[in-house]
Every structure is written in structure tokens, then in C-alpha cells.
N, C-alpha and C positions, 0 to 999 in steps of 0.2 A: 736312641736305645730301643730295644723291641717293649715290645708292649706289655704291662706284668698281667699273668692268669687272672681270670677268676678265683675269689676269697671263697671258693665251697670246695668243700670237702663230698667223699664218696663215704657209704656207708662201711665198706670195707678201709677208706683211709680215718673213719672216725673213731673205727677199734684200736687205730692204733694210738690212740693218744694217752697221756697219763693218767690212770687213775687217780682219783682223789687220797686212795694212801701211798702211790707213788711219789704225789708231788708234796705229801708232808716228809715224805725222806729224803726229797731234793732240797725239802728248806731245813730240816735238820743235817744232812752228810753235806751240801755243799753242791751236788753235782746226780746227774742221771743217766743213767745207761738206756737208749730207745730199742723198741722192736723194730725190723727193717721196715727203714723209711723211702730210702732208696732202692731201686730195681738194680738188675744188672746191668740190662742194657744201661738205664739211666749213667752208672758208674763206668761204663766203660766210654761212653759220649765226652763224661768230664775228663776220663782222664784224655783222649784224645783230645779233647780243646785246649786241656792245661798243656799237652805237647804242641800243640800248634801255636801257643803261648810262648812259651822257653825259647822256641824256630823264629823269634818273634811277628807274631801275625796279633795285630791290634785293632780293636773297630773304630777308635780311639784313644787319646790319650789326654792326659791331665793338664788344662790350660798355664797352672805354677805348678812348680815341683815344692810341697813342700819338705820343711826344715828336715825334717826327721823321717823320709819315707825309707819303706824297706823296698829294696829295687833291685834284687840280683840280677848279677850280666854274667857270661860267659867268662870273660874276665878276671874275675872275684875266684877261680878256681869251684875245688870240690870241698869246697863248707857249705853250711847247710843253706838251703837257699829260703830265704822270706820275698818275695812278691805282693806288695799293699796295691788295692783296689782292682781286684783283677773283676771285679764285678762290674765295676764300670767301663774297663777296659775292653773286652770281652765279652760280646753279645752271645756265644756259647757258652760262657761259663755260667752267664745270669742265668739266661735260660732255666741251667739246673738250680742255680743256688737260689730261688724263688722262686721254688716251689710251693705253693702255699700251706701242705703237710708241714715244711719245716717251722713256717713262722705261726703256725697253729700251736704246735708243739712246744716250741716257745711262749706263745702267748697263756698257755694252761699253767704250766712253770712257773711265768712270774705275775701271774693272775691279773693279766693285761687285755686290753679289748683290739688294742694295736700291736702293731711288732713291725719295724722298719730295721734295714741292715746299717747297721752302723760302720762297719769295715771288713774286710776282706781280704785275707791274706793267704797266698799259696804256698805249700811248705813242702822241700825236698830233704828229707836228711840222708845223706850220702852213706854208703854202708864203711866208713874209713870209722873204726871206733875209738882210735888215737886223735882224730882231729876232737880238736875245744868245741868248738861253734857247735856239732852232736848234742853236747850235753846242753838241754837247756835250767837254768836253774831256777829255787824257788821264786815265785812272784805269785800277785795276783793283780786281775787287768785294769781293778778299777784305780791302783794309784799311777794308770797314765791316762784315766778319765776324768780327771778333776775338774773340768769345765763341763764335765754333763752334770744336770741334778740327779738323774735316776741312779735310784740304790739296788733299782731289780734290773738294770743291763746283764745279760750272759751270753756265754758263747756256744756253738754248734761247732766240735771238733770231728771233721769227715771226713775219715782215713779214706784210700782209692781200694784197699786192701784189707785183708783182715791184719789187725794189728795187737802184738803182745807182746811182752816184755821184751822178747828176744830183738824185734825192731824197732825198740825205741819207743811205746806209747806213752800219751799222756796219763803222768800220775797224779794222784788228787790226795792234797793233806786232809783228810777226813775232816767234816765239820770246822773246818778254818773259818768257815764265811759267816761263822756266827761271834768268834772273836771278836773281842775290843782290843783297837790297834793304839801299839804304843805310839808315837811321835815319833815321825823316819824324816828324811830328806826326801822319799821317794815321787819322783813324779816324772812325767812323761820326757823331759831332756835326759832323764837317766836310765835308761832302757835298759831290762836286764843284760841284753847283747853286751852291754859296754858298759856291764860290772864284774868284781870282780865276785868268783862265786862262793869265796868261803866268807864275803859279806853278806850275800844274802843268804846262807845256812844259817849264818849269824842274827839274822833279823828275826828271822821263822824260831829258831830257836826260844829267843828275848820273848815272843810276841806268845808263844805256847807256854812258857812259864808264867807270864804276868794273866794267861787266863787260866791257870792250874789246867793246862790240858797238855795230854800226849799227843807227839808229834807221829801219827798214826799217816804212814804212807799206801796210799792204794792205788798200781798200779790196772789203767782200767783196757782189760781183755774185749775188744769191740771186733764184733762178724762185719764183713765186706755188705754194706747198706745200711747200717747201724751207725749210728750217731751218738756222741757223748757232750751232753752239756753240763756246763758250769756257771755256777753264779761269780757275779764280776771280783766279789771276794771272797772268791774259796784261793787259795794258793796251792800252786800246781806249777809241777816242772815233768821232763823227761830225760830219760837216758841216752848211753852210743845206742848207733844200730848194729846191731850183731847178728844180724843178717845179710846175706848175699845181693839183697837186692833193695834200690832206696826207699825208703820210709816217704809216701808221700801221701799228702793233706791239703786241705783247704780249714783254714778256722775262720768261719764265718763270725762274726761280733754283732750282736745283736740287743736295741736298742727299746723300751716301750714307746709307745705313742705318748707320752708324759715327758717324755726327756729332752730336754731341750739348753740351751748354752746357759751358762753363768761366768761372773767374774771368778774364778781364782788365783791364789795367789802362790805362786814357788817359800819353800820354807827363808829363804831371803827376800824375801819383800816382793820380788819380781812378776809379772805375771807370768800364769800358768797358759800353757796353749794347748792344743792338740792339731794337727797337721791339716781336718777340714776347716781349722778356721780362714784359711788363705783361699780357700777353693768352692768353699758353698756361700750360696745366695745370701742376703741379709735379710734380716726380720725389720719390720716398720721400726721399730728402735733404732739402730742400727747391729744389731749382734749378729753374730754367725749363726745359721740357722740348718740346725739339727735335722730340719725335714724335709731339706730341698730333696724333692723326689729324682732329681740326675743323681746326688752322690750318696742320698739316704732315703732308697725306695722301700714304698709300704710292701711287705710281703704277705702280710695277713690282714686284715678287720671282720671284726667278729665278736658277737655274745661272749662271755666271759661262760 
């Protein structure tokens, strides 16, 4: 895999980071809207590799296939398409997506000294606004993280385009992530994909009344280099695309230098997985190890 940048910043890329009362509103609302992070050029590179992607051109591929990957093929039709680890896939894509701005920007957020990518998924939504697979519904990421410890994992959602309501963006249930959750079955075998959706209205519902809060929806308006993050439990979904043209993304997932595997367990007894346990290295213990740098490269290290 290509070699990651230097962890320094430019004085012009240090402006862009969050202020100290930007990121008390990230930890109060759930989520942040950045200044551009990305160039043009930079965005038009991506999306040219994510095309050279889809053509399928790979530098690599994944030694298991795990349980639960999202893996569109041509195949599958025109539903929305999800593509996991196209960072490691894809020495064009890392390129961008490790950029050391983005895991700075992260690292301010969840007031971390490290920041490694946890996963990696390409997203097309089709401009068809009668297809299901469009709508994505309520969730939040961290009940298919049950085997990390970190409670400050978030995500970098980065549209190729400028993106608002009309096509589809990510919406964010205000301050969700500061909720106490009720007791769900949810965990990573059951992926919002392959639910059904008036269950998990149903849950967001339960879960906003048992903490007397309104279920307050904000869909988030993001310019073409701009980046929208979230914390792993704000809950957030999006709509059809109702526009001409496909909705398309990278949601980068993003891990601190702190996080690392645990036991858990499925609400039956069972354990709980997540898809690098089959694929990255092991720890002297013997567990899956969170910061094998092939499938979970450091993007940032840094002064807090």
C-alpha cells in the first residue's frame, strides 16, 4: 500500500480546524459541518478512482471475504450501492482519504492524540426515488461497533458533490448521541440494510421519549470539499434522491488511537463480531487487532 503523509499540517490547513466552541457543539448536537477540507482538484481525483473502482480496477483485494461485507457488483442492479474497504482496496482512493487534515479534524472532535480509519465505504444512491435501498433509515454506527471500546469513534461523510436535501443527504437526529439508550437487539448481524424501516422509526421514537427529547431532524446542507461528521452515536439516516444525477459518497469511519477489540456479546448470548475480525492481524493475546496498519492505518498523530 502507498506510504501514509506526513502528520503536519500547513498554517493555512490549521485554520481550518474546529474551534474550541465548534467542537462543544459537536459534543452537544451529535455532528459537524467542516470548512473546505478538500480541493477540487483533490474531488475530482476521488471521484475518478471511485470510477476506476466500480470498471473494477483494484491494487488489491481482501485475503477472507468477511460475514457481512458490503460489496456491490453490477449485478445487484441500480439500488444504492455500499463498497467496504475501498481504502484498502484502492491506492487512489487512500491517497485522498488520508489526508492528514481529515484525521486532524477528527482528532480535535474527539479530543484524541491519534486517529486511524476504521472502515471505509463507497456510496452511490441512484437517482430512481421509488427504489427502497435510497432511503436509508434511522441508526447509529456504534451498535454494529460492539467489539470496539471507544465511545468517541466518528465518521467523515464526503459527498463528491455539493449535496442537500434534494439528493439525498445525510440527516442528523439532533443531539441523539448524548441519549441513554434503551435495551434493542441491535448489533452488527442486523444492519439497517436488512431491516425493516418502520422498526427502526420505532426505536428512535422509544429511545427520544424515554430521554424526554424531541426527535428533531437536520438535514445537513454540505458544499463540494466539505465534510460532515458524526459521532458514532448520533442517529442519522437519509432520503430518495430526487435529483437527476447519483448521490455519491465515501463515509469514511473513523477510530481513536485508544480503541481497540473486546469481547461482546449479541443480545442472545452469542458473540458479537465485526467483519475485521477475520482479516486483521492479532494482538499478543490473541484478539483482533484494531490497529493493524494494512486494514486500520494511522491517518493522524498529534498534540491534542
Amino acid at each position: 500500500m502507498t506510504t501514509a503523509p506526513a502528520f503536519v499540517l500547513t498554517p493555512a490547513e490549521t485554520a481550518l480546524l474546529p474551534t474550541p466552541e465548534e467542537v462543544a457543539e459537536y459534543r452537544e448536537h451529535g455532528w459537524y459541518l467542516s470548512r473546505q477540507l478538500f480541493t477540487d482538484r483533490e474531488i475530482d481525483a476521488l471521484q475518478a478512482a471511485t470510477d476506476d473502482y466500480y470498471e473494477g480496477r483494484r491494487d488489491r483485494t481482501l485475503a477472507v471475504r468477511p460475514p457481512n461485507l458490503a460489496a456491490w457488483q453490477p449485478a445487484h442492479g441500480p439500488v444504492q450501492r455500499h463498497n467496504d474497504y475501498v481504502h484498502y482496496e484502492s491506492d487512489a482512493i487512500a491517497a485522498i482519504l488520508r489526508k492528514p487534515l481529515i484525521g486532524a479534524v477528527a482528532a480535535v472532535l474527539a479530543g484524541a492524540e491519534e486517529i486511524r480509519i476504521f472502515q471505509s465505504t463507497l456510496i452511490l444512491k441512484p437517482p430512481v426515488p421509488e427504489e427502497p435501498s435510497n432511503q436509508v433509515p434511522w441508526h447509529f454506527d456504534k451498535h454494529y461497533w460492539h467489539t470496539s471500546t471507544s465511545e468517541e469513534m466518528l465518521t467523515a461523510f464526503i459527498p463528491f458533490h455539493d449535496c442537500g436535501v434534494e439528493n439525498g443527504t445525510i440527516t442528523m437526529v439532533d443531539g441523539s448521541n448524548r441519549w441513554e439508550e434503551l435495551p434493542s437487539a441491535e448489533d452488527a448481524t442486523r444492519h439497517f440494510a436488512q431491516r425493516d424501516r418502520s422498526e427502526l422509526e420505532s426505536i428512535l421514537a422509544a429511545n427520544a421519549a424515554h430521554n424526554g427529547a424531541e426527535v428533531r431532524k437536520v438535514p445537513v446542507v454540505i458544499p463540494r470539499g466539505h465534510v460532515s461528521f458524526h459521532h458514532c452515536r448520533t442517529y442519522h439516516g437519509s432520503g430518495a434522491n430526487l435529483a437527476d444525477f447519483p448521490r455519491r459518497a465515501i463515509s469514511l469511519h473513523l477510530q481513536d488511537g485508544a480503541n481497540q477489540y473486546r469481547h461482546a456479546a449479541r443480545p442472545d448470548g452469542t458473540p458479537a463480531s465485526y467483519n475485521h475480525d477475520v482479516l486483521v492481524r492479532r494482538t499478543a493475546d490473541g484478539r483482533p487487532d484494531y490497529a493493524d496498519p494494512e486494514i486500520c492505518p494511522v491517518i493522524w498523530r498529534g498534540a491534542r
